[in-house]
Every structure is written in C-alpha cells, then in structure tokens.
mmCIF file as Biopython writes it, N, C-alpha, C and O atoms, coordinates in Angstrom:
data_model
#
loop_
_atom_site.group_PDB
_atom_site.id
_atom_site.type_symbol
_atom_site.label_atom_id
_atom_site.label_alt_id
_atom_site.label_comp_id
_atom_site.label_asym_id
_atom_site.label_entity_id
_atom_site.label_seq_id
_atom_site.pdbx_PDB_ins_code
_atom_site.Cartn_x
_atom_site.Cartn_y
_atom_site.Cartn_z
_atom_site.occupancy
_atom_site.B_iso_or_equiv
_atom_site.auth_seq_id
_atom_site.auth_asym_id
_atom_site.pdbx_PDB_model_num
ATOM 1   N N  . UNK A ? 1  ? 0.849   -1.170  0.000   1.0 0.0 1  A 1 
ATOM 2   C CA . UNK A ? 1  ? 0.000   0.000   0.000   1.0 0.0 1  A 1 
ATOM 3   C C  . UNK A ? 1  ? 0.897   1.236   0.000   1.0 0.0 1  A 1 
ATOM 4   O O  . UNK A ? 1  ? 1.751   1.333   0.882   1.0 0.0 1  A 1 
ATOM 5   N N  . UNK A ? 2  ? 0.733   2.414   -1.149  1.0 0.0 2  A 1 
ATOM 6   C CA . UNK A ? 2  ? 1.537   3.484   -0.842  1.0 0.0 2  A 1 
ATOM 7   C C  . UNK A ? 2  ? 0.106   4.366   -1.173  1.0 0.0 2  A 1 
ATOM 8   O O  . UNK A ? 2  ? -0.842  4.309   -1.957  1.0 0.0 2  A 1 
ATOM 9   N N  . UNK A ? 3  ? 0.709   5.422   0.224   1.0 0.0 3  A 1 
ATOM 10  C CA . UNK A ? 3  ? -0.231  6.418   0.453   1.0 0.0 3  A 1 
ATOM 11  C C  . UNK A ? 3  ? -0.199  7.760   -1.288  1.0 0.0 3  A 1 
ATOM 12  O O  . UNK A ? 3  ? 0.488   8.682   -1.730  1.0 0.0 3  A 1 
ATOM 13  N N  . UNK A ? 4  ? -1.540  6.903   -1.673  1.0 0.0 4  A 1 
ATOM 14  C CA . UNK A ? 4  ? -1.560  8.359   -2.441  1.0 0.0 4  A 1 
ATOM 15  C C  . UNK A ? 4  ? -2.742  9.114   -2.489  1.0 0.0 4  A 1 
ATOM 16  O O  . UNK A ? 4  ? -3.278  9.450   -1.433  1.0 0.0 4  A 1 
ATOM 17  N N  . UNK A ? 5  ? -3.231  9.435   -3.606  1.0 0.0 5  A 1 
ATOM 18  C CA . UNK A ? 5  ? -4.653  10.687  -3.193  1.0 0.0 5  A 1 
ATOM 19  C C  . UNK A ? 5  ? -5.723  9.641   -3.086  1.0 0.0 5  A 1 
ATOM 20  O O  . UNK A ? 5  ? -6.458  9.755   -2.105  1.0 0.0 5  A 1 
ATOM 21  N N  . UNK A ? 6  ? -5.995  8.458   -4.057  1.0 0.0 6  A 1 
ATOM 22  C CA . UNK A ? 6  ? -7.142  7.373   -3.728  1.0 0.0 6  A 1 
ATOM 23  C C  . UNK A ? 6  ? -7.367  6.593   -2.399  1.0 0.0 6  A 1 
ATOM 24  O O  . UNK A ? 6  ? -8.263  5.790   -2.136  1.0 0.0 6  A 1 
ATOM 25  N N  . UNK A ? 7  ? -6.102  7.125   -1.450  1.0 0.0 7  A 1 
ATOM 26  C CA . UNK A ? 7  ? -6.008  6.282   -0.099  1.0 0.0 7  A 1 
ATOM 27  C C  . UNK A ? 7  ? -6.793  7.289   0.849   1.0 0.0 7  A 1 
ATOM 28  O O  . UNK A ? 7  ? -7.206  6.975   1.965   1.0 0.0 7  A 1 
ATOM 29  N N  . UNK A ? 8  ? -6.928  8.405   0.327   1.0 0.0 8  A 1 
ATOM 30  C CA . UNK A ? 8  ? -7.782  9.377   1.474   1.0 0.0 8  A 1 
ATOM 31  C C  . UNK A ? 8  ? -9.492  8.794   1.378   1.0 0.0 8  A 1 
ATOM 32  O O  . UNK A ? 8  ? -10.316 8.902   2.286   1.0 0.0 8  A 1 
ATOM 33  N N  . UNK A ? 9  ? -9.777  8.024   -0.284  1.0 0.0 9  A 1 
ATOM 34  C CA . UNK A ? 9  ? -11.158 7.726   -0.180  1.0 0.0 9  A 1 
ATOM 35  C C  . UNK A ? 9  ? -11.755 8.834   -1.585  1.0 0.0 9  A 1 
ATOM 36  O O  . UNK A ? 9  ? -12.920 9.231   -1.597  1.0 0.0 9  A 1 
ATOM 37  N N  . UNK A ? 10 ? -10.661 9.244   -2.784  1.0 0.0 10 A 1 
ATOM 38  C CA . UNK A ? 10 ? -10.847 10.473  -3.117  1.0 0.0 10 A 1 
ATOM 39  C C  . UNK A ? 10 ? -11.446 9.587   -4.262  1.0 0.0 10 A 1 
ATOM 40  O O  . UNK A ? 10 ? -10.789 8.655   -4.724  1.0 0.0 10 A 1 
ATOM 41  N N  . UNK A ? 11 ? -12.708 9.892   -4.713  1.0 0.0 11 A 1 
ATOM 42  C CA . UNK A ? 11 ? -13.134 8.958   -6.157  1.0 0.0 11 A 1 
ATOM 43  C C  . UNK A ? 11 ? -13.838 8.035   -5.939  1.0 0.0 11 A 1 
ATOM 44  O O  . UNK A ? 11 ? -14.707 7.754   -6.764  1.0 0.0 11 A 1 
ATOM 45  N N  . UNK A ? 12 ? -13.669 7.210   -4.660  1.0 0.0 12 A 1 
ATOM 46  C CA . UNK A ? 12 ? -14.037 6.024   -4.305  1.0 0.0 12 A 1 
ATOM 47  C C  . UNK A ? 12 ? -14.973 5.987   -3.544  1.0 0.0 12 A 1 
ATOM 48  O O  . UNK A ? 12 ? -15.227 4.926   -2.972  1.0 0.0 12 A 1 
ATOM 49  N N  . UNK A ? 13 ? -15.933 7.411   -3.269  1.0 0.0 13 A 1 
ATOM 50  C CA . UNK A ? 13 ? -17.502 6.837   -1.939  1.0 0.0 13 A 1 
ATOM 51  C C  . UNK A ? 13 ? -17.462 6.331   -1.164  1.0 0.0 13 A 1 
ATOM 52  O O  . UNK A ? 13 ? -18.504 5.865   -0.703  1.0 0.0 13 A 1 
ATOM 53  N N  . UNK A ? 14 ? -15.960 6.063   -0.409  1.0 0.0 14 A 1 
ATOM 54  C CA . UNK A ? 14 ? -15.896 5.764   0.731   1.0 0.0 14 A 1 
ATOM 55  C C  . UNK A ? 14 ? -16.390 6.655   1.964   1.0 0.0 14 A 1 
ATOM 56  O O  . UNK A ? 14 ? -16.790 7.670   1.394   1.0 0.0 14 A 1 
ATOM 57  N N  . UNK A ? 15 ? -16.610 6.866   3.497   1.0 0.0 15 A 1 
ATOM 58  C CA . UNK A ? 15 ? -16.496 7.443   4.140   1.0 0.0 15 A 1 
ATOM 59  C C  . UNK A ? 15 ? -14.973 7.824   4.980   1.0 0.0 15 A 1 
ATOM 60  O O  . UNK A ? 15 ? -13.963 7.264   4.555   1.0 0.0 15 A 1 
ATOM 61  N N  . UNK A ? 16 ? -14.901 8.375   5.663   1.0 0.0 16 A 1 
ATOM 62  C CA . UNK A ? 16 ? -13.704 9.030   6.741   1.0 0.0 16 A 1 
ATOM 63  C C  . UNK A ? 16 ? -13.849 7.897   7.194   1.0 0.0 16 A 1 
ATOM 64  O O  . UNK A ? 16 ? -12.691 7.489   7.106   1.0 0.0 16 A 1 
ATOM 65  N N  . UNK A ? 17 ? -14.774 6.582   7.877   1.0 0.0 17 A 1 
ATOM 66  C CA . UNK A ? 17 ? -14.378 6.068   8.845   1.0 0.0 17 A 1 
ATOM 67  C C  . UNK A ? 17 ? -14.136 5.101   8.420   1.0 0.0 17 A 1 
ATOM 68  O O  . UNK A ? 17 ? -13.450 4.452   9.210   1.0 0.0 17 A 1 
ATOM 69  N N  . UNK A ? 18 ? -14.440 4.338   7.068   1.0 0.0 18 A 1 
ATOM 70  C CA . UNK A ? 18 ? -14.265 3.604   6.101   1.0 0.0 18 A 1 
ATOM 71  C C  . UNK A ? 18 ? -12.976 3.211   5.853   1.0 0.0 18 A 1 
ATOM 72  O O  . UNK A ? 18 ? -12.576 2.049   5.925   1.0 0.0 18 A 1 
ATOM 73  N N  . UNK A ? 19 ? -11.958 4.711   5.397   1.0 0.0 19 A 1 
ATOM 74  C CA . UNK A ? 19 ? -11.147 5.078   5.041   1.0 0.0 19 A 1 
ATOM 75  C C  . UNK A ? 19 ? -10.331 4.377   6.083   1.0 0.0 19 A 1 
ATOM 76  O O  . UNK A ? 19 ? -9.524  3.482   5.834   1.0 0.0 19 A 1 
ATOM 77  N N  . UNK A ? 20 ? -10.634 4.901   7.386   1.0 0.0 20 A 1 
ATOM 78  C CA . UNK A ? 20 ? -9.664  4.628   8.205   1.0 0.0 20 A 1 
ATOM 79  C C  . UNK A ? 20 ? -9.196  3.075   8.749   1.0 0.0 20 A 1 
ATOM 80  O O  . UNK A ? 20 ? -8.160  2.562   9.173   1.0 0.0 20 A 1 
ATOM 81  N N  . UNK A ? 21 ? -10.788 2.587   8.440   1.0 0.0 21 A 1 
ATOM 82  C CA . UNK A ? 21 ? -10.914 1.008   9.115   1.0 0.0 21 A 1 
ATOM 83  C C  . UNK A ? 21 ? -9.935  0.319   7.928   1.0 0.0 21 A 1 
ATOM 84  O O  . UNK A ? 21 ? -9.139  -0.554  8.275   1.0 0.0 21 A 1 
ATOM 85  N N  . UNK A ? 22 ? -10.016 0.722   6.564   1.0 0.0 22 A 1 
ATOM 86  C CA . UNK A ? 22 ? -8.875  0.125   5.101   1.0 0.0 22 A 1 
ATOM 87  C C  . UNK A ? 22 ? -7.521  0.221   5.663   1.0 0.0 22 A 1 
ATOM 88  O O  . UNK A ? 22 ? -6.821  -0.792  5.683   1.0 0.0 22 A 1 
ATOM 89  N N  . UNK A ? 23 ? -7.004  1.543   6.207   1.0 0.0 23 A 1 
ATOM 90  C CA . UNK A ? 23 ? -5.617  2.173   6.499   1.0 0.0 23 A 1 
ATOM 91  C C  . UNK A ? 23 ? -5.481  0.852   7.761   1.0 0.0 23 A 1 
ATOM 92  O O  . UNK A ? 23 ? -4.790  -0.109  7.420   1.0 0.0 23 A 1 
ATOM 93  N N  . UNK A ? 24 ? -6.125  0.807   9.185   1.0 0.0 24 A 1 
ATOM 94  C CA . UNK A ? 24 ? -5.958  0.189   10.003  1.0 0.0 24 A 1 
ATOM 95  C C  . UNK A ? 24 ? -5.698  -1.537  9.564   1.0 0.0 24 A 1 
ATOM 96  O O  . UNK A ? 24 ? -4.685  -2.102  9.977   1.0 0.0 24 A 1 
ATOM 97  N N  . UNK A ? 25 ? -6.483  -2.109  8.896   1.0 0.0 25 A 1 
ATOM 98  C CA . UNK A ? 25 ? -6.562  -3.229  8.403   1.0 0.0 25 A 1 
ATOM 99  C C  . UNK A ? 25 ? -5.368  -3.866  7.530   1.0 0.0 25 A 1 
ATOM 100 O O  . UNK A ? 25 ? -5.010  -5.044  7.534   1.0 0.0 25 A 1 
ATOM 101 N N  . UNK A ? 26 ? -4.835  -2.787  6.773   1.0 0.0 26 A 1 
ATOM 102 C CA . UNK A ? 26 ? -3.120  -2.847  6.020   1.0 0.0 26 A 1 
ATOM 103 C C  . UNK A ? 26 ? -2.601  -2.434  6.869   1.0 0.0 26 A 1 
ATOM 104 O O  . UNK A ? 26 ? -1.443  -2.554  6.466   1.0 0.0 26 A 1 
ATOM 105 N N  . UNK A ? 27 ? -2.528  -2.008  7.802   1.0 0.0 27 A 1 
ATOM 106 C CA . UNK A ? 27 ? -1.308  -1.739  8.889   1.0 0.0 27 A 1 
ATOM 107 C C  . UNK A ? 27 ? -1.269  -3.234  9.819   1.0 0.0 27 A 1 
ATOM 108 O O  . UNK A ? 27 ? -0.197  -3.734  10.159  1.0 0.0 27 A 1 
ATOM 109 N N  . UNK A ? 28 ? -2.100  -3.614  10.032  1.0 0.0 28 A 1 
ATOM 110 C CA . UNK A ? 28 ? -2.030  -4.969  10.926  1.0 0.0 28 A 1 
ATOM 111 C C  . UNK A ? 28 ? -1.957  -6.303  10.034  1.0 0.0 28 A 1 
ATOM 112 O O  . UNK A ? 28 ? -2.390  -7.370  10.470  1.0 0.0 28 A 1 
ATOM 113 N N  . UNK A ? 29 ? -1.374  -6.178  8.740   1.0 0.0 29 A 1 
ATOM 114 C CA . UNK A ? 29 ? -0.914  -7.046  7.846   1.0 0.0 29 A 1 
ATOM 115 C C  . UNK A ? 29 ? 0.487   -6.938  7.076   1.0 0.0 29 A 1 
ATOM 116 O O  . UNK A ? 29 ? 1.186   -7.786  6.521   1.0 0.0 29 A 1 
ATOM 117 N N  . UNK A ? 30 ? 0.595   -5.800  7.231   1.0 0.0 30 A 1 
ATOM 118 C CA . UNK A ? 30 ? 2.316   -5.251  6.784   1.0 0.0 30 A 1 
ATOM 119 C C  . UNK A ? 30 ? 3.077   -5.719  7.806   1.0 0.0 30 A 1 
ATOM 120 O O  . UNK A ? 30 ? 2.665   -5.800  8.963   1.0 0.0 30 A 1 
ATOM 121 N N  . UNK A ? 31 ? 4.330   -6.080  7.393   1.0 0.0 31 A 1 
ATOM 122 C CA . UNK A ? 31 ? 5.800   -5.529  8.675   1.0 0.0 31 A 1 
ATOM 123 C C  . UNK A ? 31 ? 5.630   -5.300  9.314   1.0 0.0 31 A 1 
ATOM 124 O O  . UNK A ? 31 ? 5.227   -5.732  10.394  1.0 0.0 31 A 1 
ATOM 125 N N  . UNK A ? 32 ? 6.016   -4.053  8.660   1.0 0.0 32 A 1 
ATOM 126 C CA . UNK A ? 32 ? 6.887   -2.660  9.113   1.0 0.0 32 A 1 
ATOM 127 C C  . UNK A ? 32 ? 5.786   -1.939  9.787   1.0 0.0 32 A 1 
ATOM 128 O O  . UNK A ? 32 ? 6.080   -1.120  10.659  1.0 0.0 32 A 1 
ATOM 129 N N  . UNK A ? 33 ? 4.527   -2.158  9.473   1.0 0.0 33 A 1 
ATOM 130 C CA . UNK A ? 33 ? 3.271   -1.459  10.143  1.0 0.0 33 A 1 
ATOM 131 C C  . UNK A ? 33 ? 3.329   -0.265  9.955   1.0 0.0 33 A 1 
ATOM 132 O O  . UNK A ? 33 ? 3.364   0.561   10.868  1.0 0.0 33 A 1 
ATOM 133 N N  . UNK A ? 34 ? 3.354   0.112   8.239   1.0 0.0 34 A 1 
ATOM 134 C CA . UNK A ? 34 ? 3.029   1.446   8.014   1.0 0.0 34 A 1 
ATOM 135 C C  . UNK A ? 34 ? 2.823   1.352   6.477   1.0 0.0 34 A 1 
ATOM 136 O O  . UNK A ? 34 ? 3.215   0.373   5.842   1.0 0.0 34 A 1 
ATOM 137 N N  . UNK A ? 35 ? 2.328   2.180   6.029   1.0 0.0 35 A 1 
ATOM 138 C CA . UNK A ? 35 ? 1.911   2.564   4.844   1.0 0.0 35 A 1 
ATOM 139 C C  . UNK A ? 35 ? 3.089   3.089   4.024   1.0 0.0 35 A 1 
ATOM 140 O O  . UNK A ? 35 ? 3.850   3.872   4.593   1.0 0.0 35 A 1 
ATOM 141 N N  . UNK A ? 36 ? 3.284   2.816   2.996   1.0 0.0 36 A 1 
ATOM 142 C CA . UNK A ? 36 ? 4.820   3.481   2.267   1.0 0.0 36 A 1 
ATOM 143 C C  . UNK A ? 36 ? 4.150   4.459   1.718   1.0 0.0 36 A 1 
ATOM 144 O O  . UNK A ? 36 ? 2.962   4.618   1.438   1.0 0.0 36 A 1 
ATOM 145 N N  . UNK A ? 37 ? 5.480   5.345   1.565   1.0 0.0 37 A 1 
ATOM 146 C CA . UNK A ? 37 ? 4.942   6.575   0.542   1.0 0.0 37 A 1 
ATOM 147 C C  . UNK A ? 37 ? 5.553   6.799   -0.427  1.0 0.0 37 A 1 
ATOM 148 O O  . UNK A ? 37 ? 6.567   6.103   -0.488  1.0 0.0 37 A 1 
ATOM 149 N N  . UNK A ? 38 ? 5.359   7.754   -1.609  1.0 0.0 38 A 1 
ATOM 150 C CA . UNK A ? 38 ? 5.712   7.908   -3.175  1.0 0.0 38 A 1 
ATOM 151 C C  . UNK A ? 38 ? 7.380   7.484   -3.022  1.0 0.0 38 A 1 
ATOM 152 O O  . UNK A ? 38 ? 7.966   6.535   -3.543  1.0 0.0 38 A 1 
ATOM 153 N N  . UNK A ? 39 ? 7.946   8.624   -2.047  1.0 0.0 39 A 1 
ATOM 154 C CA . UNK A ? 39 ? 8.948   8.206   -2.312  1.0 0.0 39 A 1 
ATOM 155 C C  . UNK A ? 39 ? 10.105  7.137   -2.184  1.0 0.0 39 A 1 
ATOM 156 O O  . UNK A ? 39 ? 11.275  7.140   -2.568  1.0 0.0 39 A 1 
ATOM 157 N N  . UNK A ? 40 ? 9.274   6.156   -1.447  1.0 0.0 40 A 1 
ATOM 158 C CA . UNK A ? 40 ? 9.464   4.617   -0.828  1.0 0.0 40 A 1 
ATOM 159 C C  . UNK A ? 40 ? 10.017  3.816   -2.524  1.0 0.0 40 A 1 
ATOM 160 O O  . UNK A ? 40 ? 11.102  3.375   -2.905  1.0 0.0 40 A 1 
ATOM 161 N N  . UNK A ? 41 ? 8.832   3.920   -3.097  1.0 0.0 41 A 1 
ATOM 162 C CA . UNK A ? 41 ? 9.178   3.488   -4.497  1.0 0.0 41 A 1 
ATOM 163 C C  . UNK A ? 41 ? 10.223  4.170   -5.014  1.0 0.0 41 A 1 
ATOM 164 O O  . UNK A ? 41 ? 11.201  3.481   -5.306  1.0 0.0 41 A 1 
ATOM 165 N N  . UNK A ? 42 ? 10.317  5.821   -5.289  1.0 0.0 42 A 1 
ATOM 166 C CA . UNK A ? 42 ? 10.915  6.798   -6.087  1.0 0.0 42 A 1 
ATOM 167 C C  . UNK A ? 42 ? 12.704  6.078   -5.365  1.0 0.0 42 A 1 
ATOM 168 O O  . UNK A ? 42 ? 13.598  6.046   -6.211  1.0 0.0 42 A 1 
ATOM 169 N N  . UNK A ? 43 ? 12.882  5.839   -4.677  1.0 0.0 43 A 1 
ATOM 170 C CA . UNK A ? 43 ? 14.441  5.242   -3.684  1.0 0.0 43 A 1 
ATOM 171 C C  . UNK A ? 43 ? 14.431  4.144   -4.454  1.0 0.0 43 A 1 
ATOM 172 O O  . UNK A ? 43 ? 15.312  4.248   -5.309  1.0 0.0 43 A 1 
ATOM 173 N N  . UNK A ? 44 ? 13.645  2.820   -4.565  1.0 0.0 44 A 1 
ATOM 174 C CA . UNK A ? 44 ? 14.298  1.765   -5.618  1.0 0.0 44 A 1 
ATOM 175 C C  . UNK A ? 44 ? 14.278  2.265   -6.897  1.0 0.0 44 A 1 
ATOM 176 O O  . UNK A ? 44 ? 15.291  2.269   -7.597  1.0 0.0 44 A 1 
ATOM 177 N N  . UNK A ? 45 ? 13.013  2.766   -7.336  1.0 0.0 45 A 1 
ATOM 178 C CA . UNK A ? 45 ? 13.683  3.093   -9.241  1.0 0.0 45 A 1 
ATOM 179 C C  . UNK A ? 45 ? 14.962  3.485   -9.081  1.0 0.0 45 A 1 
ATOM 180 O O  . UNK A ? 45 ? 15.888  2.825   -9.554  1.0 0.0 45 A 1 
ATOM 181 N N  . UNK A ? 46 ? 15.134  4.531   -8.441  1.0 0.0 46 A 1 
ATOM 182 C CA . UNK A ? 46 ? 16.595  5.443   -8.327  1.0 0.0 46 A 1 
ATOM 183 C C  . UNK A ? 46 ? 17.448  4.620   -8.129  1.0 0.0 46 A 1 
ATOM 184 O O  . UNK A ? 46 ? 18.474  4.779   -8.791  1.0 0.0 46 A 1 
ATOM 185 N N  . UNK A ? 47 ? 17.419  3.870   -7.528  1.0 0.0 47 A 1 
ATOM 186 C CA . UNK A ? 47 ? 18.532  2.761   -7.475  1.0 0.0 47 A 1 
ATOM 187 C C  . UNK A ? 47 ? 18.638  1.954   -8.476  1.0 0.0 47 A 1 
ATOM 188 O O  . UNK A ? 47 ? 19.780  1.723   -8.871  1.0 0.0 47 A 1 
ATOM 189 N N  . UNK A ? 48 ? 17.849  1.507   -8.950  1.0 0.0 48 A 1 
ATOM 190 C CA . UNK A ? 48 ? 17.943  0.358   -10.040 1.0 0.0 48 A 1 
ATOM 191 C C  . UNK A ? 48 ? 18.579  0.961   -11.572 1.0 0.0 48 A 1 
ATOM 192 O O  . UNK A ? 48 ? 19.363  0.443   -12.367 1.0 0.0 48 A 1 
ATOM 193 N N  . UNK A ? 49 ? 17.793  2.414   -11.586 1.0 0.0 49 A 1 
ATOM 194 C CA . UNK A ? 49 ? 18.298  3.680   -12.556 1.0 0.0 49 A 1 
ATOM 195 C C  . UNK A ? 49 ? 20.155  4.028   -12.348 1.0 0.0 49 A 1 
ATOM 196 O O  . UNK A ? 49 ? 20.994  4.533   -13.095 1.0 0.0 49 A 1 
ATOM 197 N N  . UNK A ? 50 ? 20.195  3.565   -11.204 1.0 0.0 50 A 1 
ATOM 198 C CA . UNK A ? 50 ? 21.836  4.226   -10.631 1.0 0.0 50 A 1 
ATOM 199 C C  . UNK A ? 50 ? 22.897  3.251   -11.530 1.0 0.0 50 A 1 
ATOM 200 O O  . UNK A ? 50 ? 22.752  2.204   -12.161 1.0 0.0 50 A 1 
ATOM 201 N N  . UNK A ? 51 ? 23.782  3.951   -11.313 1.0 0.0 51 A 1 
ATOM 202 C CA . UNK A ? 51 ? 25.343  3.081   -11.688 1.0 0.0 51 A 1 
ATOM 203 C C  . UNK A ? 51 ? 25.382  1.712   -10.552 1.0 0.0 51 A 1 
ATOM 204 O O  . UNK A ? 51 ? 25.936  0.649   -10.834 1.0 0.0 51 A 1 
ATOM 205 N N  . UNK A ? 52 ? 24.701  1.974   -9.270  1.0 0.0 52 A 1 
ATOM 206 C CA . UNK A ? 52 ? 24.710  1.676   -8.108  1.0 0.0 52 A 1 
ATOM 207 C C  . UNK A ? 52 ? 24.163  -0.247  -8.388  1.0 0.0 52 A 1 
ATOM 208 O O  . UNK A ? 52 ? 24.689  -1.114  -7.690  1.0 0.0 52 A 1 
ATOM 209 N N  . UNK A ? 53 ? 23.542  -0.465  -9.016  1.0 0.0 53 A 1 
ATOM 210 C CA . UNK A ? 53 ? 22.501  -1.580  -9.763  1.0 0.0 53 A 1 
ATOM 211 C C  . UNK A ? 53 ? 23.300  -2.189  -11.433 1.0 0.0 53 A 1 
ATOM 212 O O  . UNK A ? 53 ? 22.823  -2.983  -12.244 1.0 0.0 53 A 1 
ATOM 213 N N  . UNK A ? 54 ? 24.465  -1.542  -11.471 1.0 0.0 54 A 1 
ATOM 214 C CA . UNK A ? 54 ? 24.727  -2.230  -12.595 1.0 0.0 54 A 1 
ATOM 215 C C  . UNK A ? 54 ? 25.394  -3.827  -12.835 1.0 0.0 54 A 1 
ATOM 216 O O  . UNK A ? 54 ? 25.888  -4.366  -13.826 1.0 0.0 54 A 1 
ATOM 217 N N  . UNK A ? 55 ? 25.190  -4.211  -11.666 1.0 0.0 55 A 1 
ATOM 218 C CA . UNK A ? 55 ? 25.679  -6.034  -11.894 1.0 0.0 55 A 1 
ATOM 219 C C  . UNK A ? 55 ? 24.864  -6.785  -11.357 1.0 0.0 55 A 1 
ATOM 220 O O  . UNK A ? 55 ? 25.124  -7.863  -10.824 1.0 0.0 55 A 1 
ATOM 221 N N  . UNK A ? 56 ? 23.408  -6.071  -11.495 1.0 0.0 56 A 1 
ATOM 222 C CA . UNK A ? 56 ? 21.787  -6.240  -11.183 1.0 0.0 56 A 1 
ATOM 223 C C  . UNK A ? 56 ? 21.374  -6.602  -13.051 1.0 0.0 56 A 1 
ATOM 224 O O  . UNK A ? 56 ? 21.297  -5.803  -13.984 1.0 0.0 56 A 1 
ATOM 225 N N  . UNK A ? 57 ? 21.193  -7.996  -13.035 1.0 0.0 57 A 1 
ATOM 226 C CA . UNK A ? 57 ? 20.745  -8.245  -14.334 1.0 0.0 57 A 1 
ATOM 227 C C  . UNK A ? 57 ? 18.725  -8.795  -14.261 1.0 0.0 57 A 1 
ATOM 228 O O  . UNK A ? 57 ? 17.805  -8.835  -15.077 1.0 0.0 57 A 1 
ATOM 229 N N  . UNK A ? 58 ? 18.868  -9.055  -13.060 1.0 0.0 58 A 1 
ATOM 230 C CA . UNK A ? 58 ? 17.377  -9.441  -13.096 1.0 0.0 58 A 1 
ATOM 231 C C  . UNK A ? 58 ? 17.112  -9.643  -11.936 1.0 0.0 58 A 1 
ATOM 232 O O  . UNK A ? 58 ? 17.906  -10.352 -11.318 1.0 0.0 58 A 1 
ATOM 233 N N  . UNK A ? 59 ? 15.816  -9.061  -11.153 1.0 0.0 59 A 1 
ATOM 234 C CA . UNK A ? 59 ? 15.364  -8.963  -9.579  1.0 0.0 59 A 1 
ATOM 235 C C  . UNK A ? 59 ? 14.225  -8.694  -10.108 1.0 0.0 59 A 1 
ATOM 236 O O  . UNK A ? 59 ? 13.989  -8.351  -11.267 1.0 0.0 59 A 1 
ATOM 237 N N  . UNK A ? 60 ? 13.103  -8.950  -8.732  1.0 0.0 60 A 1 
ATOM 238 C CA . UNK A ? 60 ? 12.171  -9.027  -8.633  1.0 0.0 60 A 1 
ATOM 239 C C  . UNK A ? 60 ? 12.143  -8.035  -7.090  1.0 0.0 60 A 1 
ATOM 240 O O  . UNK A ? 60 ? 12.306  -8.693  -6.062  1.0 0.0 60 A 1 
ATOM 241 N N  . UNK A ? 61 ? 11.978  -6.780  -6.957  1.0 0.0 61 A 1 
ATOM 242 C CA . UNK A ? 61 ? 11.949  -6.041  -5.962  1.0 0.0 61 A 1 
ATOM 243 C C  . UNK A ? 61 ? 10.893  -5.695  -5.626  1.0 0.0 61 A 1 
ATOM 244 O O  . UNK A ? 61 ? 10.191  -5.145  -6.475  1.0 0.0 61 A 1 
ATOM 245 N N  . UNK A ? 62 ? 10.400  -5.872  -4.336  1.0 0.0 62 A 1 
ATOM 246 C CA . UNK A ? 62 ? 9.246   -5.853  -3.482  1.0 0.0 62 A 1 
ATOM 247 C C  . UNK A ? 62 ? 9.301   -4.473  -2.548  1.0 0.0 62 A 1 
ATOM 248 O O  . UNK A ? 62 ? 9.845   -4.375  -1.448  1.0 0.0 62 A 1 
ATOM 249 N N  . UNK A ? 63 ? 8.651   -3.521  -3.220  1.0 0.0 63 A 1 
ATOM 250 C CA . UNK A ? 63 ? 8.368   -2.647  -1.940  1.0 0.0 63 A 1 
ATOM 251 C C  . UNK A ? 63 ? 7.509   -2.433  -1.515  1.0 0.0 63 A 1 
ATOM 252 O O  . UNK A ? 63 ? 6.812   -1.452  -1.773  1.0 0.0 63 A 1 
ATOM 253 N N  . UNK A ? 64 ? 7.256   -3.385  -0.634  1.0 0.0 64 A 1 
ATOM 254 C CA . UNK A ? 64 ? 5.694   -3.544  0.111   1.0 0.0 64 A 1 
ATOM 255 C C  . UNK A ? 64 ? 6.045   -3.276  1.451   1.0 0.0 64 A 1 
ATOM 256 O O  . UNK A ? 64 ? 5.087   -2.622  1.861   1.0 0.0 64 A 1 
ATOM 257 N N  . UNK A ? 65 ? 6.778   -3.384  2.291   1.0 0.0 65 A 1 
ATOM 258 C CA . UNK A ? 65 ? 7.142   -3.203  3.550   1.0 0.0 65 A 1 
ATOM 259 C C  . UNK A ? 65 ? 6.710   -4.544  4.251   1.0 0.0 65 A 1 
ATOM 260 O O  . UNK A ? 65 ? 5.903   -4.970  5.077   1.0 0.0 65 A 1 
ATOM 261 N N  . UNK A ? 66 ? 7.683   -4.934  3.466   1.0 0.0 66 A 1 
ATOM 262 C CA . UNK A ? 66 ? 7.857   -6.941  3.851   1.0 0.0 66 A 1 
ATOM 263 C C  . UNK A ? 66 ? 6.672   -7.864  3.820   1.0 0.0 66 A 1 
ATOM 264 O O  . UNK A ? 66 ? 6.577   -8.938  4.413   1.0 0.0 66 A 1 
ATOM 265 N N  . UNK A ? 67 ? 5.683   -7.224  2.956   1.0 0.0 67 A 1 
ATOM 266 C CA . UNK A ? 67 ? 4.184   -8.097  3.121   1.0 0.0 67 A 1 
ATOM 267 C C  . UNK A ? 67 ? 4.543   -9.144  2.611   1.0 0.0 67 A 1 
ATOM 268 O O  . UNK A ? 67 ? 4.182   -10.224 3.078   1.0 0.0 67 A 1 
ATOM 269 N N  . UNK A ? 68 ? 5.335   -9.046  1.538   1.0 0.0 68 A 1 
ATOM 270 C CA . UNK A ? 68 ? 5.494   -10.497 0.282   1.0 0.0 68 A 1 
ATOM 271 C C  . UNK A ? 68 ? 6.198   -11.520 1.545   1.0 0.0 68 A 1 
ATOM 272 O O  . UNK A ? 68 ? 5.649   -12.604 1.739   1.0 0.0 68 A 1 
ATOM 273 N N  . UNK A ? 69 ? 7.084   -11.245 2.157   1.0 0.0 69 A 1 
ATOM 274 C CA . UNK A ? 69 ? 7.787   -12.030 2.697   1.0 0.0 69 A 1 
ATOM 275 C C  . UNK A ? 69 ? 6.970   -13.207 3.897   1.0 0.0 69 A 1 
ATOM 276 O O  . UNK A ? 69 ? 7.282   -14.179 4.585   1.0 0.0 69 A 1 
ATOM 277 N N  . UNK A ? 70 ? 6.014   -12.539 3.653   1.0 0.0 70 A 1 
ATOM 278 C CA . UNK A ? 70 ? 4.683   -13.585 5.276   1.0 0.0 70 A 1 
ATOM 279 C C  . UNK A ? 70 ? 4.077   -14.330 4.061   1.0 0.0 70 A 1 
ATOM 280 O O  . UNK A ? 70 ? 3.183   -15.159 4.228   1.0 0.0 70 A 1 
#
C-alpha cells in the first residue's frame, strides 16, 4: 500500500471512517506497520536507474514493507 490521493477515499464513496478502518486493516498485515509513501518506491527506481545496480541483471523487488515475505 503506498499512500496516495485514492487512499484518502478520493473517487471512491468511501467514508472518513471507512477510510480509516482500510488504512488500520493494512497496517495490521504489513511488517513494518506502516503505509509506504511515493517516495518509498521513487528510492528503488533510483537505485535500479543508478550506476549503483549495474551487476543487477534481473530482480524481482518488493516494496511492500515486507508483506510479500509472510
């Protein structure tokens, strides 16, 4: 889950409390017990984009905040 504008409920007819019971419900199934944000992702592209990744021929990178791993 990364927090973006559809996670407030924006589009979707959800309510505020709705909203919150979704947010609570992925937090007690993640890790790390938090919601990632844009730039959670924007840190691996950048890396994989880097010189930093060049003897990186093929991965499968998970930024979920260790959900894949349960």
């Amino acid at each position: 889950m990364i927090s973006t504008p559809i996670l407030s409920g924006q589009g979707m007819g959800l309510s505020e409390e709705q909203v919150e019971q979704f947010k609570t419900n992925i937090l007690n199934t993640v890790p790390l017990r938090r919601i990632g944000n844009p730039e959670d992702v924007a840190k691996a592209v950048a890396f994989l984009a880097s010189d930093d990744s060049s003897y990186i021929t093929g991965i499968e990178l998970f930024v979920d905040g260790g959900l894949a791993q349960i």
